[in-house]
C-alpha positions as CSV (number, residue, x, y, z in Angstrom):
1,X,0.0,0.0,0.0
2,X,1.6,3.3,-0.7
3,X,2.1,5.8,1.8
4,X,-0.1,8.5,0.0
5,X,-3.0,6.9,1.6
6,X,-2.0,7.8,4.9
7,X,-1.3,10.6,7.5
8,X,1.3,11.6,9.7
9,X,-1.7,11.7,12.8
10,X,-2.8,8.6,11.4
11,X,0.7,7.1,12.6
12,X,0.7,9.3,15.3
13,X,-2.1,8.0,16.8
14,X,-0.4,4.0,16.4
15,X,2.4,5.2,17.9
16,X,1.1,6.8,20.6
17,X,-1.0,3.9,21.4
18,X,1.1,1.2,21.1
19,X,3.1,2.7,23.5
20,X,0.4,2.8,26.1
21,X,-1.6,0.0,24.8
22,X,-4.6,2.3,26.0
23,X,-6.6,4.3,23.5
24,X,-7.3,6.7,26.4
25,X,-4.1,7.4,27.5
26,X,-2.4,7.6,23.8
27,X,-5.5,10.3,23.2
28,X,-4.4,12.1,26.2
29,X,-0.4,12.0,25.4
30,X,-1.8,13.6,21.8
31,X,-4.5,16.0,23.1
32,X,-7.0,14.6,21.4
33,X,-10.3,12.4,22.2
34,X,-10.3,8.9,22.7
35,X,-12.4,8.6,19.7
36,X,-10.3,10.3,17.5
37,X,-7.3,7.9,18.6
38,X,-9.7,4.7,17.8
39,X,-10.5,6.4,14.4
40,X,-7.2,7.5,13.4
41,X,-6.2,3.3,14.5
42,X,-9.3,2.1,12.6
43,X,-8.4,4.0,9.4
44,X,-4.8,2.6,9.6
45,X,-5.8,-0.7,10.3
46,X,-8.5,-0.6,7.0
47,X,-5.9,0.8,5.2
48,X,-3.3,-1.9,5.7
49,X,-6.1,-4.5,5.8
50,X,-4.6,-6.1,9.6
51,X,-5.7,-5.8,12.5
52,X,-3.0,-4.3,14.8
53,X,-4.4,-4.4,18.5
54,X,-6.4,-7.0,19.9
55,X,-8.6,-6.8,23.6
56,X,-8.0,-9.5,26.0
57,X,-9.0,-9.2,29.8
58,X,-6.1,-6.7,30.8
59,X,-6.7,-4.4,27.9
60,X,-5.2,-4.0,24.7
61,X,-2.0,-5.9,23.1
62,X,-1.0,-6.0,19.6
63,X,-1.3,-8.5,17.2
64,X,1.8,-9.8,15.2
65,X,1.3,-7.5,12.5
66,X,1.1,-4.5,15.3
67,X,4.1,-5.6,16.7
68,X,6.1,-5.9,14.2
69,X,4.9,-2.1,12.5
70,X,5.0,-0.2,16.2
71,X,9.2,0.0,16.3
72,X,9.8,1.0,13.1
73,X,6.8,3.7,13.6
74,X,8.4,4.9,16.7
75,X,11.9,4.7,15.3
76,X,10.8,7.1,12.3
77,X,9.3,9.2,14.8
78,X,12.5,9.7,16.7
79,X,14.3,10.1,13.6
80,X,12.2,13.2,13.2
81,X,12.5,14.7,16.5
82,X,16.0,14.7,16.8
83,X,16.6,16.2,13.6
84,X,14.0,19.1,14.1
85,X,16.1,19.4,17.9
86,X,19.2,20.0,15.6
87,X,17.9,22.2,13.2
88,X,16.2,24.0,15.9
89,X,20.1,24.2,18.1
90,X,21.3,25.4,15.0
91,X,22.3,22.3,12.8
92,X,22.8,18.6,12.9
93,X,25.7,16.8,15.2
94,X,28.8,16.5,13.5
95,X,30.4,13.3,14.0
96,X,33.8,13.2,15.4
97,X,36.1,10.0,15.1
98,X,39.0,9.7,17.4
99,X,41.8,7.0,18.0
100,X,43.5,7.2,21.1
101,X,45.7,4.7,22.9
102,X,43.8,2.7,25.7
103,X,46.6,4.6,28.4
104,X,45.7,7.7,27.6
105,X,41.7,7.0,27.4
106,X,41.3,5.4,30.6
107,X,43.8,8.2,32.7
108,X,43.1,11.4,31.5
109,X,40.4,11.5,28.7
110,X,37.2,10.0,30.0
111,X,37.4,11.9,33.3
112,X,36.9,14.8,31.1
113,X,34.3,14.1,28.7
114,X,31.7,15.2,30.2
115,X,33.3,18.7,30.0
116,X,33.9,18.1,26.4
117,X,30.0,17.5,26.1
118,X,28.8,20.4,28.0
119,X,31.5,22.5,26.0
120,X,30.0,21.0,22.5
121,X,26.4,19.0,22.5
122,X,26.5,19.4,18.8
123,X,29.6,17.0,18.2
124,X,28.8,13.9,18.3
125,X,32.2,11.9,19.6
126,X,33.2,8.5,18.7
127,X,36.5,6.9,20.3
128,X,38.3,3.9,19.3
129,X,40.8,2.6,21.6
130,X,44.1,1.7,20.2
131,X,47.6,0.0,21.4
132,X,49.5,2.5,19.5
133,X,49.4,1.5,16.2
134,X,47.6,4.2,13.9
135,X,46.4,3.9,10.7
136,X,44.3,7.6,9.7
137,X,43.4,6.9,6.5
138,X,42.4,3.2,6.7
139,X,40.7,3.3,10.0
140,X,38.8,6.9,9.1
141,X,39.9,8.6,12.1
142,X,39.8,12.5,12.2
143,X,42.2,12.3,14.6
144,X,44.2,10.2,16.7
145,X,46.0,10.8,20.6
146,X,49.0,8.5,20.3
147,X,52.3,8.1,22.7
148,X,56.2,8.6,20.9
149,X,58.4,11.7,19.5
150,X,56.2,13.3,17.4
151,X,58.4,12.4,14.1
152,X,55.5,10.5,12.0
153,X,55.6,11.2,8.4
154,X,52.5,13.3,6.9
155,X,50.8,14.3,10.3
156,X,50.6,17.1,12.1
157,X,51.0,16.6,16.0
158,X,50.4,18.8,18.9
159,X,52.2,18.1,21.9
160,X,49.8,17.0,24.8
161,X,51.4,16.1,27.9
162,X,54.5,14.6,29.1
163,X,54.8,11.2,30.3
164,X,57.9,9.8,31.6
165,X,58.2,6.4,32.5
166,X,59.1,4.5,36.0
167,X,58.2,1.2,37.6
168,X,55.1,0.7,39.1
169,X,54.1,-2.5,40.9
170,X,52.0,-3.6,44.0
171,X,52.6,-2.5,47.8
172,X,53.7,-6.3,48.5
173,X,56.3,-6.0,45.5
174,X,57.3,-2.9,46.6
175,X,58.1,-3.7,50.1
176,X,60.8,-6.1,48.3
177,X,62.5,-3.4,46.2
178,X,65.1,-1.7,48.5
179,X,67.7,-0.8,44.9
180,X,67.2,-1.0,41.1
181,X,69.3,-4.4,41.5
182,X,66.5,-6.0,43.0
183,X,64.3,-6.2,40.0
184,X,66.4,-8.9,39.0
185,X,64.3,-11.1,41.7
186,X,61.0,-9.6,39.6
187,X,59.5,-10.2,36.5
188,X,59.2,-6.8,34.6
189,X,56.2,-6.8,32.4
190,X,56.7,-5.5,29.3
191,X,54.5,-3.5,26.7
192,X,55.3,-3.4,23.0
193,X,57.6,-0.3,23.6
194,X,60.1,-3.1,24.9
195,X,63.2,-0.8,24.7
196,X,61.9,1.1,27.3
197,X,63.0,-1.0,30.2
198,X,66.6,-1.2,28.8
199,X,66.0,3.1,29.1
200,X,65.4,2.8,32.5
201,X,67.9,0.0,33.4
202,X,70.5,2.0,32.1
203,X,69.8,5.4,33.7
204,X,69.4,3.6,36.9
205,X,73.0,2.1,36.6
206,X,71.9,-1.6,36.2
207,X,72.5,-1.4,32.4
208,X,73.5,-5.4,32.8
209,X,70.1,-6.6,33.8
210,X,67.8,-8.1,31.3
211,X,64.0,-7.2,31.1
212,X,62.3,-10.3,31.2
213,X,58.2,-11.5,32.0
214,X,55.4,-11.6,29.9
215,X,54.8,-8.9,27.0
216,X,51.2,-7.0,26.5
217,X,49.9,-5.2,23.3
218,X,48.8,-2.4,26.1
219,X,50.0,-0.2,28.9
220,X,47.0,-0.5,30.9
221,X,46.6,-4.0,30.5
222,X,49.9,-4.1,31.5
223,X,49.5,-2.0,34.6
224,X,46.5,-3.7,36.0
225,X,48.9,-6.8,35.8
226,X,50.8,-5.1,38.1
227,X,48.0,-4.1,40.7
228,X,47.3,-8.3,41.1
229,X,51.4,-8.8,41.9
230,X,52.5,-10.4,38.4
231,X,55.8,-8.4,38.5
232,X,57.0,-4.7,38.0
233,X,55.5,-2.6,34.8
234,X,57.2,0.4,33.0
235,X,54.7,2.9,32.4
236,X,54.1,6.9,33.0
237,X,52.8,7.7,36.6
238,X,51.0,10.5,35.5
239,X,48.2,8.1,34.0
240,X,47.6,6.3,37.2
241,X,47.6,8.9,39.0
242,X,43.9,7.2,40.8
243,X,46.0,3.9,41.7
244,X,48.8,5.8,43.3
245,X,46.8,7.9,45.1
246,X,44.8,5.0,46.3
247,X,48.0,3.2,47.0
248,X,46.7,0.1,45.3
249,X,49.6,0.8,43.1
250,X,53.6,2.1,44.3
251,X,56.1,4.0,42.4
252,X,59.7,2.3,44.3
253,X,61.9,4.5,42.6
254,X,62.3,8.6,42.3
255,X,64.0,8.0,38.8
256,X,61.7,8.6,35.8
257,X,63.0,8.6,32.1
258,X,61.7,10.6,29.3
259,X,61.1,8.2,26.2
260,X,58.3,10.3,24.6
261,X,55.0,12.1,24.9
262,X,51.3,12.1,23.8
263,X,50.4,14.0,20.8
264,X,47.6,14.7,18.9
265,X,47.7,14.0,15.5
266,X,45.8,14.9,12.0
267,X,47.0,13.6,8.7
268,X,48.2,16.7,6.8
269,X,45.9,16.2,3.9
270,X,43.0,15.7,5.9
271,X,41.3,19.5,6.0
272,X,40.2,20.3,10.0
273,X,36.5,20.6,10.5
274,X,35.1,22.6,12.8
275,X,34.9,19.6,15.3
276,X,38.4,19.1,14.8
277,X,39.2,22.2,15.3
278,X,37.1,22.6,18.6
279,X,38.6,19.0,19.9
280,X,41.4,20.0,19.4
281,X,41.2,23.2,21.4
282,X,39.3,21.9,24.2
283,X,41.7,19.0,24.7
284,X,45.0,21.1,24.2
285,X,42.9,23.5,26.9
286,X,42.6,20.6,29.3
287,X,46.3,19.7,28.9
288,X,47.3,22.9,30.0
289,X,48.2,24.5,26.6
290,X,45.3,26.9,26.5
């Protein structure tokens, strides 16, 4: 049957009352009679040649053919009314895609997003969590929040926030770590950066000890290996700042190395948008570069 035949209040009036399953009640929600709601219903119902409601003792349910029709009703409906929200806020949401590396997500961005929200309802953001590796163009990322130097070809980066690196571990492993030679007792976790630990090692004067223990494809991963006693991770305090605090996790050692940063990056041939541009302000605002 073709859709000429009907009327936005005929649907209306199914929607409303399939919701309620009471003709009363949909008729009030509309501000219109009851009868008008069993009309509108009626007229539908001739129209599509099913019956969509049925009475039983409780009141009314829908038939098969109701229930399969009410969603996609309903659905349409909300399709409507958030885009004539939009137009009336000045626009649609403008979809924002960002990669960021799982460290970075779960200690410093998603405390803030609700800022980000209240800053800009209009963008509509969409993370994907990463263990580093970034590909822009093939994964259709805007942007993308990832940890090193800086030097990658055909991006422009933004310095976030520094991140130097130390061991963390539990309080019981802690309590066993007296000197840097002691790790040797320990099994040092290890992320994919795996030079890091010789970094350390080094600057600590124990250049002849050998990072060994199980290797993760993530920081955090790695970390919370570290909060159930599995051995001594490398990783930058500054994103665990929580776990420290709560002293579920201890930093044995004053020494901290500088192997790289977080940036912000944006393929160079990838104009900004204006929620690029307005992500990129905000998050370079609550990195302290504002």
């Amino acid at each position: 049957m073709p859709l000429s035949g009907l009327s936005l209040n005929t649907l209306r009036a199914f929607e409303a009352a399939a919701r309620h399953l009471n003709f009363t009640r949909a008729a009030e929600d509309l501000c219109v009679t009851q009868a008008a709601v069993s009309h509108q219903v009626k007229a539908l119902e001739a129209h599509l040649g099913r019956a969509l409601f049925r009475r039983n003792a409780r009141g009314l349910v829908l038939t098969d053919e109701g229930a399969q029709l009410a969603p996609v009703v309903q659905d349409a409906f909300g399709r409507i009314e958030r885009s004539l929200d939009a137009l009336r806020q000045g626009g649609p949401a403008e979809l924002l895609t960002v990669g960021v590396v799982g460290t970075f997500a779960m200690g410093f961005l998603l405390e803030r997003l609700a800022d980000f929200r209240a800053c800009h309802p209009r963008i509509e953001l969409r993370l994907l969590t990463n263990n580093n590796k970034v590909d822009l163009a093939g994964e259709g990322l805007d942007l993308a929040i990832r940890f090193g130097d800086g030097a990658w070809r055909s991006v422009e980066a933004d310095v976030l926030l520094p991140a130097p690196m130390t061991p963390l571990c539990s309080p019981a492993v802690a309590a066993q770590l007296r000197q840097p030679e002691d790790l040797a007792r320990h099994a040092l976790l290890r992320s994919y950066r795996g030079e890091d630990w010789q970094t350390w090692l080094r600057a600590a004067g124990v250049a002849r000890l050998v990072a060994r223990g199980p290797v993760f494809d993530a920081s955090a991963l790695m970390v919370q290996a570290a909060l159930l006693g599995e051995g001594v991770a490398l990783a930058p305090p500054c994103m665990f700042r929580r776990e420290l605090l709560q002293g579920r996790l201890v930093q044995p050692f004053a020494l901290e190395v500088d192997v790289g940063a977080y940036w912000l990056t944006r393929l160079l041939t990838r104009p900004p948008s204006p929620a690029m541009v307005a992500f990129r302000a905000w998050l370079l605002g609550q990195c302290g570069h504002g």
